[in-house]
C-alpha positions as CSV (number, residue, x, y, z in Angstrom):
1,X,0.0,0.0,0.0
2,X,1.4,3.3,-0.9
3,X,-0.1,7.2,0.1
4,X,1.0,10.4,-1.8
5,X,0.0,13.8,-1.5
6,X,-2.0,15.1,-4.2
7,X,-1.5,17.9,-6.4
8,X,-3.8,20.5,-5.4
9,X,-6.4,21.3,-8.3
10,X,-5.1,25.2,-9.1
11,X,-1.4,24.2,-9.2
12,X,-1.0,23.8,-12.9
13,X,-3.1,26.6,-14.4
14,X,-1.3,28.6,-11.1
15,X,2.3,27.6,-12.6
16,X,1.5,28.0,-16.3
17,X,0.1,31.9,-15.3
18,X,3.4,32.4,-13.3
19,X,5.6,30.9,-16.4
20,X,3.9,32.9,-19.0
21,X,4.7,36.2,-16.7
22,X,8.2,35.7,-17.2
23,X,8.9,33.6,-13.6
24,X,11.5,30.9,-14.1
25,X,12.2,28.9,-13.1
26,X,9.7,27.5,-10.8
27,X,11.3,25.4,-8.1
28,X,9.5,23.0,-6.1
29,X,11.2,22.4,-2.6
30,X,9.1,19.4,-0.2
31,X,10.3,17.3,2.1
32,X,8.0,14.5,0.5
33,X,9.6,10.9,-0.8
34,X,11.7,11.7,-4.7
35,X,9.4,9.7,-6.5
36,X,6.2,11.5,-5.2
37,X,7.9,14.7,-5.6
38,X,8.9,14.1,-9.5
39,X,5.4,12.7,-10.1
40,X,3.6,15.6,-8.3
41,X,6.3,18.1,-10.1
42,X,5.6,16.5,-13.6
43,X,2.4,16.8,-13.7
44,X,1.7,20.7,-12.3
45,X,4.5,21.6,-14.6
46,X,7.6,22.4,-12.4
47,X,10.9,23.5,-14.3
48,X,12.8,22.0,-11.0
49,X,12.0,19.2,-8.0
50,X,13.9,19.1,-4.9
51,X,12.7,16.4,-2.7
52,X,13.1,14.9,0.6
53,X,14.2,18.5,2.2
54,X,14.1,18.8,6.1
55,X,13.7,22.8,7.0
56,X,17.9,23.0,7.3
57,X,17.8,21.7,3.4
58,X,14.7,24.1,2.3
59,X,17.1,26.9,3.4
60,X,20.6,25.9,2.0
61,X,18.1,25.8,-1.3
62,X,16.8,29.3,-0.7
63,X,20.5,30.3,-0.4
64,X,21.8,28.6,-3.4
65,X,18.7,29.9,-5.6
66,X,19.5,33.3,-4.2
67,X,23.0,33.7,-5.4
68,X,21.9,32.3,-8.5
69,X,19.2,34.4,-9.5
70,X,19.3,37.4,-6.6
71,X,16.1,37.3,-6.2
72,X,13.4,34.8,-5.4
73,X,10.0,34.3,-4.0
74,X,9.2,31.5,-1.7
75,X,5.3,30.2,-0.9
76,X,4.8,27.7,1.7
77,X,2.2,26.7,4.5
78,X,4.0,24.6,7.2
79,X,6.3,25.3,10.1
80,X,9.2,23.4,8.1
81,X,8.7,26.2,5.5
82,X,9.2,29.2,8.0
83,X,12.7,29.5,7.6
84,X,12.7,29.3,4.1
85,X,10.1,31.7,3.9
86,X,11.9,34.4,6.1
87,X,15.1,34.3,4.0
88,X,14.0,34.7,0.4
89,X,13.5,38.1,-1.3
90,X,9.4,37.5,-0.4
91,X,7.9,35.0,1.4
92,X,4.7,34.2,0.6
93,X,2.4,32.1,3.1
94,X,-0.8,30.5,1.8
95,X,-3.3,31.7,4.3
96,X,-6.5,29.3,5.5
97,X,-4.1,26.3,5.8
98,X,-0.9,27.9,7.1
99,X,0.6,27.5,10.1
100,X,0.9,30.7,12.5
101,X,4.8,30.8,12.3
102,X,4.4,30.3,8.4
103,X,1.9,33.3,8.5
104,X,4.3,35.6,10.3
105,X,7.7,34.8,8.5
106,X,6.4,35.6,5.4
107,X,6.1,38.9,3.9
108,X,2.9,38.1,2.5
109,X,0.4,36.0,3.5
110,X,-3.1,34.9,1.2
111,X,-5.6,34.9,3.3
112,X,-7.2,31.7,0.9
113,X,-5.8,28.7,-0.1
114,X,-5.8,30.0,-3.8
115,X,-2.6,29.4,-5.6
116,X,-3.9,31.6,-8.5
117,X,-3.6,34.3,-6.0
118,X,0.4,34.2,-6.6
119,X,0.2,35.1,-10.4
120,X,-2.3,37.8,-9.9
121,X,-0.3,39.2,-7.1
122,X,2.8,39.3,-9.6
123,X,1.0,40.6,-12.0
124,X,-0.7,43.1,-9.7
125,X,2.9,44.2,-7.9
126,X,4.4,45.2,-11.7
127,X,1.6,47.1,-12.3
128,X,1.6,48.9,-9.2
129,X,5.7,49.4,-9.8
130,X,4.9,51.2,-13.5
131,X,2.2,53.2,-11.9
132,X,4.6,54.2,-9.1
133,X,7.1,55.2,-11.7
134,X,4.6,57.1,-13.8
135,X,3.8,59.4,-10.5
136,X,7.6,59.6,-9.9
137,X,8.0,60.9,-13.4
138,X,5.2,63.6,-13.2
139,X,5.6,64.6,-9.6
140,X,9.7,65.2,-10.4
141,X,9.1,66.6,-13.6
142,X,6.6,69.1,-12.3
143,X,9.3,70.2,-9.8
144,X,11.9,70.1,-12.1
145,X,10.1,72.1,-14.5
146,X,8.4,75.1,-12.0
147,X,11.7,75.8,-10.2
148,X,13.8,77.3,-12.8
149,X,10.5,78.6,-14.4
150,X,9.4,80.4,-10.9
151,X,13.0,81.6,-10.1
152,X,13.6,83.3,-13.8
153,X,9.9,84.7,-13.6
154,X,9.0,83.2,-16.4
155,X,6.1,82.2,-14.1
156,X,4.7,83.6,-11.2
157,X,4.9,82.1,-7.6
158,X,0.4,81.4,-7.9
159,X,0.7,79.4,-11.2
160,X,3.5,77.1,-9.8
161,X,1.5,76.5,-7.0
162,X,-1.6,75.9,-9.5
163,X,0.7,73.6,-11.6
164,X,1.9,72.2,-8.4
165,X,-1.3,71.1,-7.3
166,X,-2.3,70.1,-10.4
167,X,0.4,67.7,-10.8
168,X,-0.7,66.2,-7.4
169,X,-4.5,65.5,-8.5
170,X,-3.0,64.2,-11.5
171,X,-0.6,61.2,-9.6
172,X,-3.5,60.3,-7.2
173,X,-6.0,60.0,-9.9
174,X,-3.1,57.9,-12.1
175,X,-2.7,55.9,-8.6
176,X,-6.3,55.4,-8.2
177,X,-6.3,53.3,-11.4
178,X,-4.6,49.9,-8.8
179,X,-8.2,49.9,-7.4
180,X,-10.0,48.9,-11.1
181,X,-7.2,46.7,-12.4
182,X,-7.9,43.3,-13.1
183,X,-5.4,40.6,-14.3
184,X,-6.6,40.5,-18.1
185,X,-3.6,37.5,-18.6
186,X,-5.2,35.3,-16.4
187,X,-7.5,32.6,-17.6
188,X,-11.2,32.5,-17.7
């Protein structure tokens, strides 16, 4: 007789969203049995498997995948993931089912169990990054611009302030677009 975890039913779709935003590679790190592991890995669509990992092993992993790619995101549940979760670049913690420790090492936590939640949240984070750098752009170009403007009197101290202002309305109404996007990648 032989038990194995299943693959939960969102993995796949989850992984293929992540994969077509550019995330690779997608690492699976479990302390379940190799052969589980590959055949669990295989069919969500995993670039890489690392099986049979106690917590010690998950972060040696994290380290290695670090220096290799600067950067990585981690998602777990359990209390064996709460190391791993605390050293990569963001740790995320799947919410309903995750342990408390998991839920505070992490840097985010999904407060459902919805692994399509990860791509969205990409997704959502680089658009929130362009949109910050749009607002950056205005906000310092405005400045840039009214300073020597106001100082050689090509305009006067009320205007600047006008344009000023103006400027401000404009990057809040630019931010306000984050609370209408919706991830127009994902599938239906």
């Amino acid at each position: 007789i032989a038990l194995s975890d299943r693959e939960r039913p969102d993995a796949r779709a989850a992984i293929a969203r992540l994969q077509s935003l550019g995330v690779r590679p997608v690492v699976m790190l479990t302390g379940d049995r190799t052969a589980v592991a590959k055949a669990i890995g295989a069919s969500v669509g995993v670039d890489e498997i690392r099986a049979e990992l106690l917590p010690e092993d998950k972060i040696a992993a994290v380290r290695e995948l670090l220096q290799k790619h600067h950067a990585i995101a981690m998602v777990g549940d359990g209390v064996n993931d709460a190391p791993a979760l605390a050293m990569a670049t963001v740790g995320v913690a799947m919410g309903r089912g995750g342990t408390d420790v998991a839920l505070e090492a992490a840097d985010v936590a999904l407060m459902a169990d919805d692994l399509g939640r990860i791509p969205f949240a990409v997704a959502l984070a680089r658009f929130a990054r362009g949109v910050i750098r749009q607002n950056v752009f205005v906000s310092m170009g405005m400045v840039l611009l009214l300073i020597p403007l106001t100082l050689s009197g090509v305009v006067n101290t009320t205007l600047a302030v006008i344009m000023h202002e103006g400027s401000t309305v404009a990057v809040v109404l630019n931010g306000l677009r984050l609370l209408a996007w919706r991830d127009r990648g994902a599938p239906r």
